[in-house]
PLY file of the C-alpha trace (Angstrom):
ply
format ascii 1.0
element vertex 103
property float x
property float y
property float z
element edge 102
property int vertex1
property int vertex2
end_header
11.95 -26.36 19.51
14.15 -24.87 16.22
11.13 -25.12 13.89
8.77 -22.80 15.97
11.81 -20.28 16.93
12.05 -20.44 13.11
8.44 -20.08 12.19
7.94 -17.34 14.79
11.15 -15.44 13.38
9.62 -15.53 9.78
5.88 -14.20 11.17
7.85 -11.29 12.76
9.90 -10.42 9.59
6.32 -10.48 7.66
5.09 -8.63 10.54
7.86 -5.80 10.26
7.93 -5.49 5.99
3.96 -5.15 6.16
4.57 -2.43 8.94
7.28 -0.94 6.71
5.49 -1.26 3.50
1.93 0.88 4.47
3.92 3.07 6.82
3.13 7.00 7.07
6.50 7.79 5.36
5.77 5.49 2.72
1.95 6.31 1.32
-1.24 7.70 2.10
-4.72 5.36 2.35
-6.73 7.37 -0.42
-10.93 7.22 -0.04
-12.00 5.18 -2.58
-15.73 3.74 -2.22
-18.49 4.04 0.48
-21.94 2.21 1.20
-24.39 0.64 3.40
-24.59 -2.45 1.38
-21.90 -5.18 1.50
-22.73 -6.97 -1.54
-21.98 -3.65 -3.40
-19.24 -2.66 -1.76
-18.28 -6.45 -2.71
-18.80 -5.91 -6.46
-16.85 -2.38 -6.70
-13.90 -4.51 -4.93
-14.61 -7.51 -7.69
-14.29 -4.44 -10.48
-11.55 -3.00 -9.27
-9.56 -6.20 -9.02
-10.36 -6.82 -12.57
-9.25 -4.14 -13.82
-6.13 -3.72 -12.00
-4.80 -7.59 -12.26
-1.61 -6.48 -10.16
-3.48 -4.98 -6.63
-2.84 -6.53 -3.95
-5.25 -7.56 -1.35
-3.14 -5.78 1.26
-3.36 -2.78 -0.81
-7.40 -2.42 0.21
-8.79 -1.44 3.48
-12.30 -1.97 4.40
-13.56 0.31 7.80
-17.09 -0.73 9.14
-17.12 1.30 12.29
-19.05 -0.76 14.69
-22.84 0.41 15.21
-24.13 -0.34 18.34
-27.46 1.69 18.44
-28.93 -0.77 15.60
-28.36 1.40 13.12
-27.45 0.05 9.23
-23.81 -0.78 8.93
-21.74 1.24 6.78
-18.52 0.24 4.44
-15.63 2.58 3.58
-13.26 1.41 1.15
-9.46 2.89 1.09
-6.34 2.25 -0.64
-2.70 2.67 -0.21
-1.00 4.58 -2.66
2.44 5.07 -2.17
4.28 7.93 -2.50
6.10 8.36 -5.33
9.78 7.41 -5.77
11.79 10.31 -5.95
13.40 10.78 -9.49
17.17 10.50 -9.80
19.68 13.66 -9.80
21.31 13.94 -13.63
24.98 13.73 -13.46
26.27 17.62 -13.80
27.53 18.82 -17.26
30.59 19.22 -17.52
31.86 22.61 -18.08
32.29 24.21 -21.73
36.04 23.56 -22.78
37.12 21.52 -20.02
38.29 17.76 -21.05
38.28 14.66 -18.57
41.96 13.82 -17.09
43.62 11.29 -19.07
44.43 7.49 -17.31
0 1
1 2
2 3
3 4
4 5
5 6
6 7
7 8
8 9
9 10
10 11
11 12
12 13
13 14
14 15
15 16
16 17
17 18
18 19
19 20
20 21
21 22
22 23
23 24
24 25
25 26
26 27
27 28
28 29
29 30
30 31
31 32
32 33
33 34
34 35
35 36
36 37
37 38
38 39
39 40
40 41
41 42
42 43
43 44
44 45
45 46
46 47
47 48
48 49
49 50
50 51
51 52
52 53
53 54
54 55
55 56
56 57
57 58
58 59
59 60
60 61
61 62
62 63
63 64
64 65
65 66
66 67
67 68
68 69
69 70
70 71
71 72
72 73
73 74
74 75
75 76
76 77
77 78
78 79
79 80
80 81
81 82
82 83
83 84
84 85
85 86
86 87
87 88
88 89
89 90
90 91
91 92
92 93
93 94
94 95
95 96
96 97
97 98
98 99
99 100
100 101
101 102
């Protein structure tokens, strides 16, 4: 069926950019928050959000590494920060008392 080969092709291509985009090369996931108590953890995420309008959800990972002895569960907030884009070369000078060939 074309629309599912379709559909399927476009979940791969999101697949591969989202792979691309948080990549090693591309960032770091930064600490950011850590608790015991989800409904904090919630709020720090609602404050953050706020005052960064532009973060994306993707940008946030939440690790709650699984406690099987009955212990309290525990939240760890990350994010990714990107590394930063490297800053363009200047054009060289040109040298003192040399003049551009004429067209």
């Amino acid at each position: 069926m074309p629309g599912q080969r379709k559909r399927k092709r476009r979940q791969q291509e999101r697949v591969q950019q989202h792979a691309a985009r948080f990549a090693p090369e591309a960032g770091s996931w930064t600490f950011l928050f850590a608790t015991g108590d989800a409904h904090e953890l919630k709020a720090y995420v609602n404050e953050l959000v706020l005052a960064e309008p532009d973060l994306r959800s993707d940008e946030l990972r939440i690790d709650a590494p699984c406690s099987r002895d009955g212990s309290p569960p525990h939240y760890s907030l990350s994010r990714f920060m990107p590394h930063p884009a490297p800053e363009p070369h200047p054009a060289p000078e040109p040298e003192p008392g040399h003049r551009p060939a004429e067209s």
